[in-house]
RODO-2510 file (C-alpha; in nm, 4 decimals, decimal comma):
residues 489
     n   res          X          Y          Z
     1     x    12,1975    15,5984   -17,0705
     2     x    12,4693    15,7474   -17,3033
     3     x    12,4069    16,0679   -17,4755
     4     x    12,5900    15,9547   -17,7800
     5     x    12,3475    15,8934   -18,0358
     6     x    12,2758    15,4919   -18,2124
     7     x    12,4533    15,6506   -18,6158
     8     x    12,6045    15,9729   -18,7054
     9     x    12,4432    16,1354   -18,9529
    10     x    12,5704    16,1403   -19,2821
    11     x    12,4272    16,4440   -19,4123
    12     x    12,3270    16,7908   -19,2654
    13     x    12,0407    16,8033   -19,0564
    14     x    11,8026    17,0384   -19,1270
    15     x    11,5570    16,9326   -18,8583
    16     x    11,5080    16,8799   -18,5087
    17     x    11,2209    16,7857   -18,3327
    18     x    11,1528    16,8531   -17,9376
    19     x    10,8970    16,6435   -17,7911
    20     x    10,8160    16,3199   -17,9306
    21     x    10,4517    16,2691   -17,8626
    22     x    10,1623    16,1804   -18,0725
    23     x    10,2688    16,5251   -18,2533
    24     x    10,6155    16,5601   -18,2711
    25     x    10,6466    16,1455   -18,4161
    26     x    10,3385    16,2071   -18,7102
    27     x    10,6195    16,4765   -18,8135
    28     x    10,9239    16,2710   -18,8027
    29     x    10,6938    16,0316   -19,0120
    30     x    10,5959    16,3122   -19,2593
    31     x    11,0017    16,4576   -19,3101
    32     x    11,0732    16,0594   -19,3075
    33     x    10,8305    16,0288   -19,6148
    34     x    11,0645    16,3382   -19,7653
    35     x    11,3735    16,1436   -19,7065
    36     x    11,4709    16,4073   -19,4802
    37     x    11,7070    16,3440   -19,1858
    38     x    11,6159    16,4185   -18,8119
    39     x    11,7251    16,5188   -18,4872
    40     x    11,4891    16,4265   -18,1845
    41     x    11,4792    16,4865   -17,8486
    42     x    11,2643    16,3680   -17,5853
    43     x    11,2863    16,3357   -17,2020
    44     x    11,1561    15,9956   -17,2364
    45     x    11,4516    15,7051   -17,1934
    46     x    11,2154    15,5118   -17,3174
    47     x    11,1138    15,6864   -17,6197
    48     x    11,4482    15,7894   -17,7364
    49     x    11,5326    15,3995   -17,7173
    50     x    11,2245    15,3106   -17,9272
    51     x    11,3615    15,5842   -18,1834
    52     x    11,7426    15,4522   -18,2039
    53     x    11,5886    15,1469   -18,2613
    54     x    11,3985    15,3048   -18,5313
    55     x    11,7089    15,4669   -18,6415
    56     x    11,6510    15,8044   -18,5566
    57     x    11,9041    16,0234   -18,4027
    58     x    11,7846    16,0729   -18,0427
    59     x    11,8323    16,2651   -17,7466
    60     x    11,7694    16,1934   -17,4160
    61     x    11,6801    16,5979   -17,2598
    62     x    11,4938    16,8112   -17,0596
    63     x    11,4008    17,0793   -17,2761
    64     x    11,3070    17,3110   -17,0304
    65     x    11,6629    17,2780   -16,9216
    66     x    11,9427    17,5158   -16,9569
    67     x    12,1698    17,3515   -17,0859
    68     x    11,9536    17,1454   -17,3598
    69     x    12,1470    17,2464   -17,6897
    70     x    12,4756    17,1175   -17,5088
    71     x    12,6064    16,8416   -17,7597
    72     x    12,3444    16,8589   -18,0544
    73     x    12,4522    16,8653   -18,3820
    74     x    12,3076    17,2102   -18,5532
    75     x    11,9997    17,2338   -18,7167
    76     x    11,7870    17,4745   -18,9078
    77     x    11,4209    17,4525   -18,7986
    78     x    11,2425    17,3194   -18,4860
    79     x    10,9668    17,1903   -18,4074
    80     x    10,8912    17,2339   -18,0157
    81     x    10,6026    16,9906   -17,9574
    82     x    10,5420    16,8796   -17,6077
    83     x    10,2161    16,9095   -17,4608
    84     x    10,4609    17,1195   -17,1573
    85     x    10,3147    17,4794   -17,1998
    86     x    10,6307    17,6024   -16,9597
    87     x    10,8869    17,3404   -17,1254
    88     x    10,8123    17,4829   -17,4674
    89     x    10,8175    17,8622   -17,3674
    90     x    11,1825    17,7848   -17,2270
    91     x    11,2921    17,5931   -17,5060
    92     x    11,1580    17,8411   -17,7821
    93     x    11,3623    18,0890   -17,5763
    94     x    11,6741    17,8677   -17,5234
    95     x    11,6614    17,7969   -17,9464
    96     x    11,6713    18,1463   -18,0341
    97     x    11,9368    18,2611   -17,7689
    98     x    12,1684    18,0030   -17,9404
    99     x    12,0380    17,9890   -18,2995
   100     x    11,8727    18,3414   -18,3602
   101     x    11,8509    18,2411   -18,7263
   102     x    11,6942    17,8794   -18,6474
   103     x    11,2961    17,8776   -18,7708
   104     x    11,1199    17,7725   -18,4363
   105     x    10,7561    17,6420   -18,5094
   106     x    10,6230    17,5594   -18,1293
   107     x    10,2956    17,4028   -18,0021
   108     x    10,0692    17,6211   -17,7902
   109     x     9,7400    17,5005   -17,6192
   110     x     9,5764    17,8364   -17,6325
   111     x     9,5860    18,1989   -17,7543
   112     x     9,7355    18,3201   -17,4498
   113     x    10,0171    18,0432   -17,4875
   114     x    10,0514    18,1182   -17,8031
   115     x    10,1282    18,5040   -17,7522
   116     x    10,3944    18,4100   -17,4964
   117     x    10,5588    18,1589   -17,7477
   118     x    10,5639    18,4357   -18,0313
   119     x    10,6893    18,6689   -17,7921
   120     x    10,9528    18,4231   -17,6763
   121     x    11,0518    18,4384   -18,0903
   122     x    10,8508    18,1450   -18,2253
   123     x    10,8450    18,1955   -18,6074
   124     x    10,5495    17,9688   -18,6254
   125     x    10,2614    17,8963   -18,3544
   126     x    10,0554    17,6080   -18,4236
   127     x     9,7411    17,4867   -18,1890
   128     x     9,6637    17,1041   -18,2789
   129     x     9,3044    17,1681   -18,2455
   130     x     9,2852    17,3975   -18,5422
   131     x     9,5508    17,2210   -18,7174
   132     x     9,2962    16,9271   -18,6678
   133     x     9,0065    17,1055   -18,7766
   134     x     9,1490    17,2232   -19,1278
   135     x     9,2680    16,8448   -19,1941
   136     x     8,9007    16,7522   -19,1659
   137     x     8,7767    17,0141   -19,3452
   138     x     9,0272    16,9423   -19,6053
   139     x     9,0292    16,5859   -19,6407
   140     x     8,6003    16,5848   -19,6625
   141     x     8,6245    16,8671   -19,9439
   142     x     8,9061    16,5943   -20,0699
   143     x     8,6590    16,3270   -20,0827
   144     x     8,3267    16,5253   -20,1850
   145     x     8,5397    16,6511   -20,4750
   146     x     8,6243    16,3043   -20,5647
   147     x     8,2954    16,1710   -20,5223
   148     x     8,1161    16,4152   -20,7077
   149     x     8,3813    16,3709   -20,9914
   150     x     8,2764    15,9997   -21,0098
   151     x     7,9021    16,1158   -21,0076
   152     x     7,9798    16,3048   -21,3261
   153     x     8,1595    16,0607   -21,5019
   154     x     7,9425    15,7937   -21,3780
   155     x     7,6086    15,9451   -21,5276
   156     x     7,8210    16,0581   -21,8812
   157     x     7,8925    15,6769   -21,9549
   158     x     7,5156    15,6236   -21,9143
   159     x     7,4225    15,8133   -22,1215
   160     x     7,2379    15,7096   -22,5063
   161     x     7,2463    16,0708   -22,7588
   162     x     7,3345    16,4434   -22,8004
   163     x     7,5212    16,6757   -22,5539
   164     x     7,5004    17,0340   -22,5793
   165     x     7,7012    17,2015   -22,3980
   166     x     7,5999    17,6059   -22,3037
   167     x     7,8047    17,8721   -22,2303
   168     x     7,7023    18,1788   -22,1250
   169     x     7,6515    18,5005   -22,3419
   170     x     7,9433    18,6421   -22,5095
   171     x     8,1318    18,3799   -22,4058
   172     x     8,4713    18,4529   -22,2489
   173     x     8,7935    18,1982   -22,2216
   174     x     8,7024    18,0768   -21,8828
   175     x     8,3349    17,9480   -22,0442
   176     x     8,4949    17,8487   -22,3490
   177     x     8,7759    17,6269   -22,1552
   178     x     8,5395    17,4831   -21,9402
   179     x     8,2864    17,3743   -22,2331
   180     x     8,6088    17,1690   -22,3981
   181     x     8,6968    16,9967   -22,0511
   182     x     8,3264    16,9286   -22,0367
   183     x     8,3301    16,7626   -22,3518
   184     x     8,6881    16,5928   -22,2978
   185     x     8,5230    16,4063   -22,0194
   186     x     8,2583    16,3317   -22,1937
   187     x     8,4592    16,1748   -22,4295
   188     x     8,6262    15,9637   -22,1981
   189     x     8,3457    15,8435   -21,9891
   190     x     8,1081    15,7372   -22,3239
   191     x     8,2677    15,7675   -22,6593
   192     x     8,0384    15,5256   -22,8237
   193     x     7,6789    15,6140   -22,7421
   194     x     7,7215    15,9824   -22,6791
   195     x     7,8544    16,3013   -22,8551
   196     x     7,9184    16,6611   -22,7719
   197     x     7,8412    16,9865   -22,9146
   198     x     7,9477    17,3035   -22,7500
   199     x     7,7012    17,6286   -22,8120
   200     x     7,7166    17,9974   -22,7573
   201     x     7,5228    18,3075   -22,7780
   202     x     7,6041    18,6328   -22,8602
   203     x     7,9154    18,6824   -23,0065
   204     x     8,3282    18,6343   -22,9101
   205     x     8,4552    18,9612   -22,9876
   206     x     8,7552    19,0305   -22,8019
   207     x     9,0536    18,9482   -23,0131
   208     x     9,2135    18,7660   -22,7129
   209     x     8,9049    18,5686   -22,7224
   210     x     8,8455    18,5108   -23,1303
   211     x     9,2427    18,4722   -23,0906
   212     x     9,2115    18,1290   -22,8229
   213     x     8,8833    17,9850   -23,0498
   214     x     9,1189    18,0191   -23,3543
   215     x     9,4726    17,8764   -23,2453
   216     x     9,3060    17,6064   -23,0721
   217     x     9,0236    17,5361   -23,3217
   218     x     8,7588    17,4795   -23,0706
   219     x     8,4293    17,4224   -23,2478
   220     x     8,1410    17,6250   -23,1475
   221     x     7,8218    17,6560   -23,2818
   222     x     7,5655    17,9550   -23,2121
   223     x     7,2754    17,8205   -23,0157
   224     x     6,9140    17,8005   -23,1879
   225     x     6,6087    17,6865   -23,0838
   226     x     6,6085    17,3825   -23,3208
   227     x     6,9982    17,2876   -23,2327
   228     x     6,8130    17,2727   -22,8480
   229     x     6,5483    17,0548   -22,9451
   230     x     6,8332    16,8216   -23,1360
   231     x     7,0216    16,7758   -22,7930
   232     x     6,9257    16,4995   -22,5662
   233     x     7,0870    16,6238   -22,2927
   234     x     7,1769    16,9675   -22,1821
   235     x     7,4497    17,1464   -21,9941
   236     x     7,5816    17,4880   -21,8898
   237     x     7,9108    17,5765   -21,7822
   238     x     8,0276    17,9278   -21,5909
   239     x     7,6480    17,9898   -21,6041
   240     x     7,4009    17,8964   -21,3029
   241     x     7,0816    17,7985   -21,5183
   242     x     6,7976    17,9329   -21,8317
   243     x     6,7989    18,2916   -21,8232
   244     x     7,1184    18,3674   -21,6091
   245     x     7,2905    18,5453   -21,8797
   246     x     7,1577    18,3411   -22,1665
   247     x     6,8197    18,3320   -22,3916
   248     x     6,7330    17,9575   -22,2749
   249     x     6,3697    17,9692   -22,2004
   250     x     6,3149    17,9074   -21,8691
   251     x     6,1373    17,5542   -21,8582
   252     x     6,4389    17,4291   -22,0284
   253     x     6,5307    17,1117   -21,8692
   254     x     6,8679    17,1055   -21,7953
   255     x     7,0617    16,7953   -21,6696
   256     x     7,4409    16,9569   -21,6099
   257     x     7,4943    17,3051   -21,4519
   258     x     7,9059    17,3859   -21,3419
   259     x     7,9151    17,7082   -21,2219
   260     x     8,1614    17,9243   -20,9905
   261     x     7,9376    18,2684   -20,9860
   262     x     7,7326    18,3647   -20,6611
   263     x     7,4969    18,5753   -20,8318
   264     x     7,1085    18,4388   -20,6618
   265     x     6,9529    18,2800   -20,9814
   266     x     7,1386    17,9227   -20,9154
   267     x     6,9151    17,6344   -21,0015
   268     x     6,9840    17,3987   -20,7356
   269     x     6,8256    17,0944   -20,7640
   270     x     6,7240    17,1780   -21,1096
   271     x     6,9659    16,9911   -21,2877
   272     x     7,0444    16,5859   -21,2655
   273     x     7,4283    16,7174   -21,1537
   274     x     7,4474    17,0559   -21,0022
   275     x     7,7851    17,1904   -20,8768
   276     x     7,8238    17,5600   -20,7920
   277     x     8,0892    17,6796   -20,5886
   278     x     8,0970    18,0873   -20,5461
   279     x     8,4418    18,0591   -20,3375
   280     x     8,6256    17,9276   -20,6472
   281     x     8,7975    18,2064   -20,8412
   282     x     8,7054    18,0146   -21,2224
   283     x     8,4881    17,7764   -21,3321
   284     x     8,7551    17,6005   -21,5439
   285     x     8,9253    17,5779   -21,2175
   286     x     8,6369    17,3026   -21,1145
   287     x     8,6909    17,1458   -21,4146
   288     x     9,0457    17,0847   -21,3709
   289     x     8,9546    16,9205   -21,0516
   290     x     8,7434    16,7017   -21,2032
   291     x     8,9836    16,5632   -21,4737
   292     x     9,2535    16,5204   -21,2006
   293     x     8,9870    16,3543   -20,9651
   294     x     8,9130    16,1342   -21,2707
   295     x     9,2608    16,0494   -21,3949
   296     x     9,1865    16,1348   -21,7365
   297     x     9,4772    16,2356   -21,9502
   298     x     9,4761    16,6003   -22,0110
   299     x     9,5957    16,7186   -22,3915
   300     x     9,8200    17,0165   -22,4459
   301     x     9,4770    17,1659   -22,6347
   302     x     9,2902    17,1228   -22,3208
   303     x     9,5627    17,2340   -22,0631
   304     x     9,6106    17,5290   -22,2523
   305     x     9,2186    17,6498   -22,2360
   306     x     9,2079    17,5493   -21,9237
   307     x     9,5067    17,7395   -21,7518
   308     x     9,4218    18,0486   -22,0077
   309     x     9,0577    18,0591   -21,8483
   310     x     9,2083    18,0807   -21,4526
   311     x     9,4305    18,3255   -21,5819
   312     x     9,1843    18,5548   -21,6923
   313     x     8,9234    18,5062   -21,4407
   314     x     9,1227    18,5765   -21,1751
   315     x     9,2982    18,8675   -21,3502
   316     x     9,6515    18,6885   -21,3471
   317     x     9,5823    18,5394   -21,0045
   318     x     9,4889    18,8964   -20,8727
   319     x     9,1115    18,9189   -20,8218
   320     x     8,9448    18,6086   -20,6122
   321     x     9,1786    18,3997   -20,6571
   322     x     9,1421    18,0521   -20,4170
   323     x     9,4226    17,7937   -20,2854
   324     x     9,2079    17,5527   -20,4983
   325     x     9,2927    17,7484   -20,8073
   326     x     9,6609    17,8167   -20,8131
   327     x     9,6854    17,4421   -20,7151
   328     x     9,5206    17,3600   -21,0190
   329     x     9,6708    17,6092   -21,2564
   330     x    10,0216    17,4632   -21,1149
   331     x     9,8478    17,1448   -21,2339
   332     x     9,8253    17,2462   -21,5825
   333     x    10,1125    17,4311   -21,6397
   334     x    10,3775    17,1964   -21,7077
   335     x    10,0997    17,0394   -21,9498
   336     x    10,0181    17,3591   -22,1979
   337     x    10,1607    17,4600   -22,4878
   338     x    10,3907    17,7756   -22,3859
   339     x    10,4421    17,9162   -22,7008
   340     x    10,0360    17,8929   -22,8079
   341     x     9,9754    18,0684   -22,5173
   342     x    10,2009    18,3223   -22,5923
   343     x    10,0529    18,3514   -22,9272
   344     x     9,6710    18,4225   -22,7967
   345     x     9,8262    18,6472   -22,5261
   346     x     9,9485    18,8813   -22,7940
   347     x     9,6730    18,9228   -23,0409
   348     x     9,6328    19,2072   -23,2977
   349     x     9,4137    19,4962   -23,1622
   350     x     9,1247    19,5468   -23,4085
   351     x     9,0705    19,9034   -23,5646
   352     x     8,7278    19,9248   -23,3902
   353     x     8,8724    19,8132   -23,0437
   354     x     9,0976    20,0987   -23,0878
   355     x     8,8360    20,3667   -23,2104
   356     x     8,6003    20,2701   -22,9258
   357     x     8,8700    20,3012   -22,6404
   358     x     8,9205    20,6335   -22,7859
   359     x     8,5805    20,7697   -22,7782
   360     x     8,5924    20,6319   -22,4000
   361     x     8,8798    20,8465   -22,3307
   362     x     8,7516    21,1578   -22,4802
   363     x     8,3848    21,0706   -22,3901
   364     x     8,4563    21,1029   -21,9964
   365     x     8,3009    21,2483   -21,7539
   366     x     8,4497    21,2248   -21,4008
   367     x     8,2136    21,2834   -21,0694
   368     x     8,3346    21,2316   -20,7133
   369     x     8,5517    20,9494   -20,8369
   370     x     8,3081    20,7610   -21,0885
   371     x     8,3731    20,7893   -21,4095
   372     x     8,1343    20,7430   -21,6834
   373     x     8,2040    20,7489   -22,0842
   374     x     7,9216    20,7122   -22,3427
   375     x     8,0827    20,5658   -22,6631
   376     x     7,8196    20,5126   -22,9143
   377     x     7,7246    20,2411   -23,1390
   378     x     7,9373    19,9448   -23,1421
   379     x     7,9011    19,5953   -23,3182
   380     x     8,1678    19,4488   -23,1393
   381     x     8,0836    19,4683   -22,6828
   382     x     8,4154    19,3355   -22,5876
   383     x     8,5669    19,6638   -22,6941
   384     x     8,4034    19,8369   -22,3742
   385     x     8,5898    19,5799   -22,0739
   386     x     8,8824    19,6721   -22,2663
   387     x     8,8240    20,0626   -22,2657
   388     x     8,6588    20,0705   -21,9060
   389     x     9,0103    19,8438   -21,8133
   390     x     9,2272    20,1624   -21,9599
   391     x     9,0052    20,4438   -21,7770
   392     x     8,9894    20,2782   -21,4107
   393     x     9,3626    20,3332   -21,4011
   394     x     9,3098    20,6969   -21,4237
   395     x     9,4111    20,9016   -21,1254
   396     x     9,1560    20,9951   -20,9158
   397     x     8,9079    20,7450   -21,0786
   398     x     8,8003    20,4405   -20,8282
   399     x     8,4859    20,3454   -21,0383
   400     x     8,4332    20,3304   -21,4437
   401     x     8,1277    20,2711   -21,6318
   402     x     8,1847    20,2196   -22,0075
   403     x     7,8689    20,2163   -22,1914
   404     x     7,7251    20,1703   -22,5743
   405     x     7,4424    20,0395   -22,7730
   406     x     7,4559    19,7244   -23,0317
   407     x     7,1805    19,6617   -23,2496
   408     x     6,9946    19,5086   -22,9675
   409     x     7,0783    19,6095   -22,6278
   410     x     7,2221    19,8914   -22,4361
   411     x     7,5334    19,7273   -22,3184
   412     x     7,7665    19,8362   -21,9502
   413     x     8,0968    19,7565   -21,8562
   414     x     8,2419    19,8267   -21,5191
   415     x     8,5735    19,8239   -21,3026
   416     x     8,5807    19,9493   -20,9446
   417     x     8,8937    19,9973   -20,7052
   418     x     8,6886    20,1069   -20,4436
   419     x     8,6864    19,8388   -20,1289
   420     x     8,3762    19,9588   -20,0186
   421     x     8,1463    19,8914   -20,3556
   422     x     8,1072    19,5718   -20,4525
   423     x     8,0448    19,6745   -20,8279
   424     x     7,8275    19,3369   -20,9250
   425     x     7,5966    19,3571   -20,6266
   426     x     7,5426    19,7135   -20,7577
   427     x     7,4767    19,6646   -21,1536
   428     x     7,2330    19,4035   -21,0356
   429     x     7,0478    19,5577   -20,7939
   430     x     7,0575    19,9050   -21,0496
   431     x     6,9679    19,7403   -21,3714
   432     x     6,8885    19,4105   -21,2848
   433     x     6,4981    19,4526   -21,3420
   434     x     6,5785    19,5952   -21,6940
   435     x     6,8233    19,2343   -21,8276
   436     x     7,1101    19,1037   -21,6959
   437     x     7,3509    19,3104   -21,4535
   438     x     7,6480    19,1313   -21,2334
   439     x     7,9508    19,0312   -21,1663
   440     x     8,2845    19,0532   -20,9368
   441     x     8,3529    19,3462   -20,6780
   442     x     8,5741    19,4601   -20,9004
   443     x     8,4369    19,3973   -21,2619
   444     x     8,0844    19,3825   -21,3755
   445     x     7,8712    19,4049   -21,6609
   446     x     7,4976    19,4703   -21,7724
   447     x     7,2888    19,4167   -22,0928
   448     x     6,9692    19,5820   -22,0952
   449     x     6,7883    19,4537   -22,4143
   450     x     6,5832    19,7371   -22,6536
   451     x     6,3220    19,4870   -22,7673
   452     x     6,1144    19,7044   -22,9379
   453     x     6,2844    19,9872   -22,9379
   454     x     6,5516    19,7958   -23,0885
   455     x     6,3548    19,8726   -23,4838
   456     x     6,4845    20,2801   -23,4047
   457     x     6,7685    20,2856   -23,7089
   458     x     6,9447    20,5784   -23,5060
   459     x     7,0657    20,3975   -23,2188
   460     x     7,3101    20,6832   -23,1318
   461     x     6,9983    20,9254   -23,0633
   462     x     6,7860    20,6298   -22,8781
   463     x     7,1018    20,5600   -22,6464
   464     x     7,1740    20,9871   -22,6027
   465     x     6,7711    20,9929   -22,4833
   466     x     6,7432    20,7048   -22,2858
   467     x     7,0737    20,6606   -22,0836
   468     x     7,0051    20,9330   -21,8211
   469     x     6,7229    20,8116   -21,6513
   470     x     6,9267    20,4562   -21,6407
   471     x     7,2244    20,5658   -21,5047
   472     x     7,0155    20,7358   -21,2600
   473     x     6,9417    20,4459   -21,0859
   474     x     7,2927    20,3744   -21,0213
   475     x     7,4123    20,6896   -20,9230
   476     x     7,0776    20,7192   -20,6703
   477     x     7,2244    20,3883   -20,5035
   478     x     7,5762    20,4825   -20,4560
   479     x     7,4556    20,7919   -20,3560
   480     x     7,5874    21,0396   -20,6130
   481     x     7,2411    21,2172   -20,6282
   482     x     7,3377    21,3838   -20,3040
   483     x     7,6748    21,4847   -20,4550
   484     x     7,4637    21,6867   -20,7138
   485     x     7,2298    21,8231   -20,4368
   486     x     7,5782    21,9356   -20,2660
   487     x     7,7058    22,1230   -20,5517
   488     x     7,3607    22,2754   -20,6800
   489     x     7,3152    22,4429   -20,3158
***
């Protein structure tokens, strides 16, 4: 048979695959899909027939051979894809003796293989078994995601009443985005029988945060008991169920729960539609699956929450940050408004946000690395993330605890650098018997509630008498009691 190929190509070829088996042809069929022009070679006269036929440039070569390259046009990357462990060592080899710039990606059968391969200069090692494995796994989350999308939309549009939608205390943009996809949804699954209304507790103090309500005039209403008993249905997003960082009494039915946090208290099985997914870096990130799933037009409004609450989750894409959500926030970018999110980006600093991070910095006390800053009375909490945010950058600080007192609870903030904490697990298991303590390995937060010590009208003094014996317990459990027996002896 000629060598001469059935066409020359009319454009550069970036491609070329060796070995045209089951492999190396569901590749030339994925670069086809891409337009993208080819160079195979096979040993097979018969298969390199089949593939001029199919107008592919084709190759008839031994690839363990010497002299394999001899006549090809050039390429850029290879795929070496024979089920030869010996042919694809030598042809790995032969590549990058001709082309040491070429981008080999080359098939190995195992481990050992594969070491031989990379030492031969394969860029790439890929073992079909694996490569199998993760296209399960990814086409069955595919589907679940899909089908539990339908599930959601499928038991809005039967729906007959009220919605009220919960976020969690304090709410923060991530709860507050996910609440308006929530209700978005909503909206397009039943817009006749059933409204929305989106509650809170607490208060949205940060002026990033009062900054996003405003701009994108998201109506919120604080949660009561008799706005609870007006709802016919319930839900709560970026919380896991009553009492996980809300005051929703406990027997509260609740049909909806969308949550992202691992944090013990999930109500599985509570809710009519329970999804809680711990690996997933926000729970506006689930959200945007949904409405993508769904094939529901997303508003700039929307997009714009949506994106803003990844962001800040995942601190900019820095702190547990998935595949899942930078997929999702490259989902939503092209569909938010740029310049509003430039505009609650850059909010004024309020004068208290500014006195409080100043009593944090000359408030600190710095022990083996933890640093801990008492800053008084505050009416507005969101100044202390902001303040222990500040300190943790300090040299020679790898853990900060920012702490105050509001009119009703002794409130914590925390930020940890150190790999070998996780700061959540640590507020929870410290304070968790006195309120609510958790969070990230990297950023936590507790508020322990005075009830009825919160009547004391000096709530400087109560905080001054009481904190010791609470911080106590967290410095027992990382073990900073022994630093103090150290120093004392």
């Amino acid at each position: 048979m000629p060598e001469t190929a059935a066409f020359e190509p009319q454009a550069p070829t970036k491609y070329c695959i060796f070995g045209c088996g089951t492999s190396g042809y569901n590749i030339i069929l994925e670069l086809a899909k891409e337009n993208e022009r080819v160079i195979v070679v096979d040993r097979d006269e018969t298969r390199v027939r089949h593939l001029r036929d199919q107008k592919y440039d084709a190759y008839v070569r031994d690839i363990a051979a010497s002299d394999m390259l001899s006549g090809l046009p050039s390429f850029e990357i290879a795929f070496v894809m024979t089920g030869d462990a010996d042919a694809n060592l030598a042809a790995v080899a032969g590549i990058k003796k001709r082309y040491p710039t070429v981008q080999v990606i080359a098939r190995a059968v195992d481990p050992v293989t594969g070491q031989k391969l990379t030492a031969a200069g394969a860029d790439l090692v890929l073992y079909p078994q694996e490569v199998v494995a993760k296209t399960a796994v990814f086409q069955i989350k595919k589907q679940h995601a899909s089908r539990i999308s339908q599930r959601l939309f499928s038991l809005l549009a039967g729906w007959d009443g009220i919605l009220g939608i919960i976020t969690h205390k304090n709410p923060d943009p991530d709860a507050i985005a996910s609440a308006m996809a929530l209700a978005e949804i909503a909206r397009h699954a039943n817009s006749k029988t059933l409204t929305t209304r989106i509650f809170y507790e607490g208060n949205i103090g940060h002026q990033e945060n009062r900054t996003f309500v405003n701009l994108l005039d998201i109506k919120m209403e604080h949660l009561s008991l008799d706005a609870l008993q007006k709802c016919t249905y319930l839900a709560m997003v970026d919380c896991s169920g009553p009492g996980a960082n809300n005051d929703v009494p406990p027997q509260t039915k609740i049909q909806i729960i969308i949550d992202h946090h691992k944090d013990g208290n999930h109500a599985a099985g509570q809710g009519t539609f329970t999804d809680i997914r711990p690996g997933i870096g926000a729970t506006a990130s689930i959200l945007t699956q949904y409405l993508q799933e769904l094939d529901i037009p997303v508003d700039k409004r929307v997009a714009t929450a949506l994106l803003y609450g990844i962001r800040t989750d995942t601190k900019e894409f820095k702190r547990n940050v998935t595949p899942q959500d930078l997929g999702n926030a490259g989902f939503l970018l092209p569909l938010t408004d740029a310049d509003l999110l430039d505009k609650i980006m850059s909010p004024s600093m309020s004068q208290e946000t500014i006195d409080v991070i100043g009593k944090a910095i000359q408030n600190r006390k710095i022990q083996s690395g933890y640093l801990f800053s008492n800053v008084g009375y505050v009416m507005n909490r969101d100044a202390l993330p902001q303040a222990a945010d500040l300190l943790i950058t300090l040299e020679g600080v790898n853990t900060a605890l920012v702490y105050g007192i509001t009119d009703t609870a002794i409130v914590i903030s925390a930020r940890n650098r150190d790999i070998r904490l996780h700061i959540g697990n640590a507020l929870a298991e410290a304070f968790g018997d006195m309120g609510d303590a958790g969070g990230h390995p990297n950023m936590a937060a507790a508020n322990l509630p005075l009830h009825y010590f919160g009547n004391v009208a000096d709530k400087v003094t109560l905080l001054d008498v009481v904190i010791e014996p609470i911080l106590q317990k967290f410095k027992n459990l990382v073990g900073l009691e022994n630093e103090d027996r150290k120093n004392e002896e």
